[in-house]
N, CA and C of each residue as an Amber inpcrd file, in Angstrom:
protein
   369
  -9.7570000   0.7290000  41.6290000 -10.1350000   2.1260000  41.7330000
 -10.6640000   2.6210000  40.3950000 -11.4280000   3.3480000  40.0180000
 -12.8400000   3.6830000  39.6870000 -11.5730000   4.9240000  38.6600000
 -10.7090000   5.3070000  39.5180000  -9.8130000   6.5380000  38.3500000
  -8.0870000   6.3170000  37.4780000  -8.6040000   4.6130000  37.8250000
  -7.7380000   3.7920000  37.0460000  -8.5980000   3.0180000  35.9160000
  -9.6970000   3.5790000  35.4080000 -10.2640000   3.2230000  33.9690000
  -9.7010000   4.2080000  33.4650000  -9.2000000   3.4630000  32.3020000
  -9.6340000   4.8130000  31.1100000 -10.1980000   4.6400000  30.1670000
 -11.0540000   5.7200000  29.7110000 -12.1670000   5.6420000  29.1000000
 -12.0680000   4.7270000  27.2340000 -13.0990000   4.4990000  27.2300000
 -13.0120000   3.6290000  26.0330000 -13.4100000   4.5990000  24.7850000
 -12.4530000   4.7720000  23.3610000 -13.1980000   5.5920000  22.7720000
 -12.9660000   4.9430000  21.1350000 -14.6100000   4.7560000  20.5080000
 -14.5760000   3.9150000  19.5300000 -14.6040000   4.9610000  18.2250000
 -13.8190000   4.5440000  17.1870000 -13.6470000   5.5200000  16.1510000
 -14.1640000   5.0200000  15.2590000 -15.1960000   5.4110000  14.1160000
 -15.4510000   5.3990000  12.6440000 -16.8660000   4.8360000  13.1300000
 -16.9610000   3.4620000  12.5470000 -18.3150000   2.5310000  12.7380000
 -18.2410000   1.1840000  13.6200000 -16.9730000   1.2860000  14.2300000
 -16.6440000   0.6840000  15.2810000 -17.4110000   0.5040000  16.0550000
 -18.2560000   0.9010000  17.0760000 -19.1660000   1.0330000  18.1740000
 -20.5090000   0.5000000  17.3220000 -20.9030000   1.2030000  15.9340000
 -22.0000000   0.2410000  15.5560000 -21.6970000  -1.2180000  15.3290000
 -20.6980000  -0.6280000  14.2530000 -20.0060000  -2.7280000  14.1530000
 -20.0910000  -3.6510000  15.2850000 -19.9300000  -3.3490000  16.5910000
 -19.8050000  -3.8480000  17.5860000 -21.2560000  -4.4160000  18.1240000
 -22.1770000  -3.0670000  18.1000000 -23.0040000  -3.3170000  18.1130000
 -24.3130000  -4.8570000  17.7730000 -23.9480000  -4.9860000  16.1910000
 -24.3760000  -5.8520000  14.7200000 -23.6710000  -6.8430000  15.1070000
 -22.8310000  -7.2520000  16.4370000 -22.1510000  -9.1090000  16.3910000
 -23.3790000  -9.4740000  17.2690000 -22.8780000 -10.9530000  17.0320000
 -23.8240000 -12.0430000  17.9630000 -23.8370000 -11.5730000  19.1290000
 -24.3610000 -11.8810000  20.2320000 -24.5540000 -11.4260000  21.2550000
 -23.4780000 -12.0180000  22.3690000 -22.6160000 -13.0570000  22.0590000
 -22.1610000 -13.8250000  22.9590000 -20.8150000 -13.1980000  22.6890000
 -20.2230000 -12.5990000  21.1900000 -19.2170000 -12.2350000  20.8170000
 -18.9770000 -10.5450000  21.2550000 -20.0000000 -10.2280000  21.2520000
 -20.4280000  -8.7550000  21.7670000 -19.8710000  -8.7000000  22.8340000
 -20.3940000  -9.4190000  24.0490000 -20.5140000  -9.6060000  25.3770000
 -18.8490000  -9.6030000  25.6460000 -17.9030000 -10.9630000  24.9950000
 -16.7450000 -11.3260000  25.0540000 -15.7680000 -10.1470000  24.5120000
 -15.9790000  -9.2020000  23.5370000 -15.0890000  -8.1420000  23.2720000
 -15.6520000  -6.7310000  24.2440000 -17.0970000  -6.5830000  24.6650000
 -17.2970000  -6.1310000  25.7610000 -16.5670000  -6.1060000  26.8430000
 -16.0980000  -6.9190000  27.6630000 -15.3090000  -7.4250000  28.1770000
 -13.9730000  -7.5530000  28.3610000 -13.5120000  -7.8230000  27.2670000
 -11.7960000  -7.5610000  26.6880000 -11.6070000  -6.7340000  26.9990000
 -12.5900000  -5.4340000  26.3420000 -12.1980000  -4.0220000  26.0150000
 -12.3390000  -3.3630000  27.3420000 -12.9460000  -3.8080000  28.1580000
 -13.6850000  -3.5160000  29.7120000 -12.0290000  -4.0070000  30.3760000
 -11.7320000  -4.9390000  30.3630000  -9.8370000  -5.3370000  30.7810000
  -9.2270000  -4.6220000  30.2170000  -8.9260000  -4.0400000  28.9710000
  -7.9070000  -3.5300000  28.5370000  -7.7570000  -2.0200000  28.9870000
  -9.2330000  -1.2240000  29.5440000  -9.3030000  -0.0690000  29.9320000
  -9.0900000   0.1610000  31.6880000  -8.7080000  -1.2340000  31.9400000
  -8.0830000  -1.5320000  33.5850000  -6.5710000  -1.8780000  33.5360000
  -6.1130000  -1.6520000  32.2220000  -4.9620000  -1.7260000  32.5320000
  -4.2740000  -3.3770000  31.9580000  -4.8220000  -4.3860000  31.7470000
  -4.3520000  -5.3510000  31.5370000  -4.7740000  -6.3000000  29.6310000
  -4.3880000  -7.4600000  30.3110000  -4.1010000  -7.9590000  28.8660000
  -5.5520000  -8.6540000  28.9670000  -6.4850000  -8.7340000  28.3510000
  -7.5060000  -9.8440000  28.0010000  -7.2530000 -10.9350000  27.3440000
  -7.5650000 -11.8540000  28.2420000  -7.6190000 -13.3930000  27.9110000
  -7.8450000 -13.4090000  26.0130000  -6.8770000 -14.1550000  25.1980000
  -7.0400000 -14.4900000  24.2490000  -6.3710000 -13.3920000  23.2680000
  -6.2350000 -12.2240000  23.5810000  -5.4900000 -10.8090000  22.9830000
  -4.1470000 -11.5380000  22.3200000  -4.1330000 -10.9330000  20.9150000
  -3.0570000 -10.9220000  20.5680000  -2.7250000  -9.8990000  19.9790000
  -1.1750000  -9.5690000  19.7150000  -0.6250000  -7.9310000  19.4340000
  -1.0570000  -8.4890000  17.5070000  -1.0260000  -7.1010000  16.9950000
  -1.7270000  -7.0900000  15.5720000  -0.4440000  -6.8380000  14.8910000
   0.2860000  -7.8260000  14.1590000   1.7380000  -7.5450000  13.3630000
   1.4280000  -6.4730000  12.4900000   2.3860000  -5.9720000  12.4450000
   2.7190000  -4.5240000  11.0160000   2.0170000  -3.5930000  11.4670000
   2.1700000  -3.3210000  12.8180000   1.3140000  -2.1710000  13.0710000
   2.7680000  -1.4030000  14.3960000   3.8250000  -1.9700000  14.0840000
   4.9670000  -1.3580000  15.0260000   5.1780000  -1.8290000  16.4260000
   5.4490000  -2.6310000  17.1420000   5.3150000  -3.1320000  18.6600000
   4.1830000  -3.8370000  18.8260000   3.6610000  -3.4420000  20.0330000
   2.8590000  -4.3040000  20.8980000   1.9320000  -3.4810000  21.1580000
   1.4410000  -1.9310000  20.5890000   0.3690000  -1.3740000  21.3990000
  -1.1390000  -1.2160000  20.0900000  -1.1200000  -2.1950000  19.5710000
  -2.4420000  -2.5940000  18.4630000  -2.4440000  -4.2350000  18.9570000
  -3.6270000  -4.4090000  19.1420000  -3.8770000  -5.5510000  19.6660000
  -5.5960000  -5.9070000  18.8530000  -5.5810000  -7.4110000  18.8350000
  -6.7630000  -7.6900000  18.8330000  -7.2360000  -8.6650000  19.3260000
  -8.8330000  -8.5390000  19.5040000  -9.5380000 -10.0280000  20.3410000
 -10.1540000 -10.7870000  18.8710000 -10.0010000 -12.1240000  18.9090000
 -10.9750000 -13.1450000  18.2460000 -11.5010000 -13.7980000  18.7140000
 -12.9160000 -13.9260000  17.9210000 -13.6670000 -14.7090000  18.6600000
 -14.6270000 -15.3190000  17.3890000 -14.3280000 -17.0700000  17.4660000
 -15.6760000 -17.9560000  16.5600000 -16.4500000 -17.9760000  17.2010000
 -17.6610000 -17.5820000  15.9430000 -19.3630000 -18.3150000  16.2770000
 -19.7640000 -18.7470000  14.9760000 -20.0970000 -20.0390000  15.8320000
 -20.6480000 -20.5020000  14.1530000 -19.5970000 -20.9530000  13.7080000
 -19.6630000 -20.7300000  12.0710000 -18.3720000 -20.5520000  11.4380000
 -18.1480000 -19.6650000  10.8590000 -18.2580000 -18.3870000  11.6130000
 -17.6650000 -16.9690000  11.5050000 -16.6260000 -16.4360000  12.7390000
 -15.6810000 -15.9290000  12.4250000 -14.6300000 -15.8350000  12.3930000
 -15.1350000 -13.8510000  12.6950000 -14.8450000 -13.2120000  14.0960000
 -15.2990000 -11.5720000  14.2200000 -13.6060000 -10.8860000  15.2880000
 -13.6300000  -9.6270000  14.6430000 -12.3990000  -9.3120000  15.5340000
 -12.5950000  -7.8000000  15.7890000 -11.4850000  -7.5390000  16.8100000
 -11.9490000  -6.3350000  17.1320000 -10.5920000  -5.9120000  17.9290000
 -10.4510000  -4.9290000  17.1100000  -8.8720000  -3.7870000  17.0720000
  -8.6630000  -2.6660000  17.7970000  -8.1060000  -2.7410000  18.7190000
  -8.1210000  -1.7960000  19.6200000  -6.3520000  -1.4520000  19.8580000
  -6.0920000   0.2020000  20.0780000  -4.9170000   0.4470000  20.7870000
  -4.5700000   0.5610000  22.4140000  -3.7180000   0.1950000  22.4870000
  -2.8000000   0.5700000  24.0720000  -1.9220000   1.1470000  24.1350000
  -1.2540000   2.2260000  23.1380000  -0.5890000   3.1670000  22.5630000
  -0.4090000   3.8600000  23.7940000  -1.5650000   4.6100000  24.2160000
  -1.9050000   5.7710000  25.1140000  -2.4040000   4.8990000  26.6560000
  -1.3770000   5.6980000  27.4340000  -1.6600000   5.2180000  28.9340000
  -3.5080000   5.9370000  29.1760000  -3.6940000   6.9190000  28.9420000
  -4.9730000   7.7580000  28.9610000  -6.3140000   7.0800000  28.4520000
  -6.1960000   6.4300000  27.1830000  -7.6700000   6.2450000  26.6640000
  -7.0930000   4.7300000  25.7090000  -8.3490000   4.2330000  25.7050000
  -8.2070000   2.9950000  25.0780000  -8.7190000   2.9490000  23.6150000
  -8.5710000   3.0980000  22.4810000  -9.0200000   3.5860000  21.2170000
  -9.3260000   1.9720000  19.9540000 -10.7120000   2.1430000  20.0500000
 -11.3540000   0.9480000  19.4260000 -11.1930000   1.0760000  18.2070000
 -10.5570000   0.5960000  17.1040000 -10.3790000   1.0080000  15.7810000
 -10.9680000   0.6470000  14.5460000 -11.4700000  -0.6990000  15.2300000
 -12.4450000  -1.3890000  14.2850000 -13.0950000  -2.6660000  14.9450000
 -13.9870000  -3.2960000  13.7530000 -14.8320000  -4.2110000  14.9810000
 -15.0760000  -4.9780000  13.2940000 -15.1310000  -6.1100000  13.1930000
 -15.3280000  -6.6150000  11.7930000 -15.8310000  -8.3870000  11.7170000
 -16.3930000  -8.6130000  10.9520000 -16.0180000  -9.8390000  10.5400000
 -15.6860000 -10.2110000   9.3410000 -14.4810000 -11.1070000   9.8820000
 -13.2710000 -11.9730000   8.8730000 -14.2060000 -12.3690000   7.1100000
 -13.8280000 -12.1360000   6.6860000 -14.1810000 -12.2020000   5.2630000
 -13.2600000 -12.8800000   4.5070000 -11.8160000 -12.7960000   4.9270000
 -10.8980000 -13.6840000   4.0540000 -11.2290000 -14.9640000   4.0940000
 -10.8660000 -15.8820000   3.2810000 -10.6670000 -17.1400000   3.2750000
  -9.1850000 -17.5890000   3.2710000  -8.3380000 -16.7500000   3.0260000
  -6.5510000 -17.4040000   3.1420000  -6.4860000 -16.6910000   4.5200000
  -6.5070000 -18.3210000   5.3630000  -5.9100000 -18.3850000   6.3430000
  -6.1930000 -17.2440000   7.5540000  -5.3760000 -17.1570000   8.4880000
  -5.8860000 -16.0610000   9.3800000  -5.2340000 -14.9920000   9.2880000
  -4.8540000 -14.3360000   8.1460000  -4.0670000 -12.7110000   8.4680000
  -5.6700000 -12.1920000   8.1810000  -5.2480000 -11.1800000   8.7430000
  -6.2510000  -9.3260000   8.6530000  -6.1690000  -9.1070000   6.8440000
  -7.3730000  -9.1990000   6.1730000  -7.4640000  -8.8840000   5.1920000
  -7.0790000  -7.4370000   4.9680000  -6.4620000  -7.0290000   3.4000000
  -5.5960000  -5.6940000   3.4450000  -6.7450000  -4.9950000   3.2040000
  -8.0970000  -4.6560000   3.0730000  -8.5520000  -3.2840000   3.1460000
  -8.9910000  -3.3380000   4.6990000  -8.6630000  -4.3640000   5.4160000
  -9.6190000  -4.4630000   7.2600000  -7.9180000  -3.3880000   7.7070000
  -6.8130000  -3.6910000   7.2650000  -5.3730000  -3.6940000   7.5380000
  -5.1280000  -1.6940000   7.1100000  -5.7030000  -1.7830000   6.1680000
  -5.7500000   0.5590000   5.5830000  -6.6910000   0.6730000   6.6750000
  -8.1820000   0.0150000   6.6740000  -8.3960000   0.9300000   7.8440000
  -7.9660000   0.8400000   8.9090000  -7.4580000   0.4020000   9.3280000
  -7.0430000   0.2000000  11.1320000  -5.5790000   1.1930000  11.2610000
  -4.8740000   0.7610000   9.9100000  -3.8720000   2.1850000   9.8820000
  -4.2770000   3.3740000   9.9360000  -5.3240000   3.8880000   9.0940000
  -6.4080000   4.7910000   8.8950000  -6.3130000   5.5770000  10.2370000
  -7.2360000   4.6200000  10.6880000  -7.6830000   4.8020000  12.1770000
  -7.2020000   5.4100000  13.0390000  -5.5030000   4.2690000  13.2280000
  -4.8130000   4.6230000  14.1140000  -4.2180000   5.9440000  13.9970000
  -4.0920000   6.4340000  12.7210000  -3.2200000   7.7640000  12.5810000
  -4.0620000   8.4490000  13.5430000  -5.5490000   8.5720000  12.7820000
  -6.4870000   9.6860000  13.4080000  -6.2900000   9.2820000  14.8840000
  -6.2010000   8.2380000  15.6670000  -6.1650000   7.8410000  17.1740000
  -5.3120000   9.1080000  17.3660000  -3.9580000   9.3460000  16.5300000
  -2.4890000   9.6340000  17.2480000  -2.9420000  11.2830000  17.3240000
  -3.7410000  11.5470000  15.9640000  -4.1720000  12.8720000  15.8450000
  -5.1790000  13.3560000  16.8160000  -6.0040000  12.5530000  17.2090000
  -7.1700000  12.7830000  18.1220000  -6.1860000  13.0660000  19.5890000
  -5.6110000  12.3140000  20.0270000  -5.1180000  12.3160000  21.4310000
  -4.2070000  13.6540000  21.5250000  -3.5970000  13.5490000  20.9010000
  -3.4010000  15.3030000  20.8240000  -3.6140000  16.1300000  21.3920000
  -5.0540000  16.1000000  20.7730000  -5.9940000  17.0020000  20.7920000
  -6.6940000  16.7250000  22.2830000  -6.4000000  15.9250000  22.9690000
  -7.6220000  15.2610000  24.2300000  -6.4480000  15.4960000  25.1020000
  -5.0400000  15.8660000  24.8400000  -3.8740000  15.9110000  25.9030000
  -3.8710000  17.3340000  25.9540000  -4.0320000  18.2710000  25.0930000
  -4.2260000  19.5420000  24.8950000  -5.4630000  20.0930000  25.8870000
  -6.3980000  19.7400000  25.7370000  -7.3460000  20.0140000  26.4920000
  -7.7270000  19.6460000  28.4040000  -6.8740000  18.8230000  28.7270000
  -6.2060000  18.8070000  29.7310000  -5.4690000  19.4930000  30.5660000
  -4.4890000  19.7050000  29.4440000  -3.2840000  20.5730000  29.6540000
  -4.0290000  22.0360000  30.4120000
């Protein structure tokens, strides 16, 4: 059912970032993010540590030998909130490099602040 999406909403440069990937990686977090706004888990999702529970998640995906990810919350039953869209730049190993790690905190605050504001207007 068509009123069991909820809407996808990308914050900062997220949606361009998204934009600027390969096309095959595009397509594949396209997708994810297209599952995650139905309610479920996308193939390959994993929850994003140090971010409190299970409702920051991200998709990875290699091309090449680049290494692209893309951060999204499930915080909110209502809206699905894209927080960032990047490619991996570290070389130690696979954690979230710490300035990819401020913004996505960044982010998420404003997510908590934005919804608020989008539950208010409802109301």
């Amino acid at each position: 059912m068509s009123s069991d999406i909820r809407p996808i909403v990308y914050l900062g440069s997220s949606k361009k970032d998204l934009k600027k990937l390969p096309l095959s990686v595009k397509e594949i977090f396209m997708h994810g993010l297209h599952t995650a706004s139905i309610g479920k888990n996308p193939i390959g999702s994993k929850v994003l540590k140090g971010f409190g529970g299970r409702s920051v998640v991200e998709l990875i995906e290699d091309h090449r030998s680049d290494t692209y990810r893309a951060v999204y919350t499930v915080k909110f039953k209502e809206v699905v909130y894209v927080l960032h869209v990047f490619k991996k730049k570290s070389t130690k190993g696979i954690s979230t490099p710490k300035k990819d790690k401020e913004l996505i905190e960044k982010r998420l605050k404003y997510a908590v602040s934005l919804h608020k504001d989008y539950l208010n207007r409802r109301s």
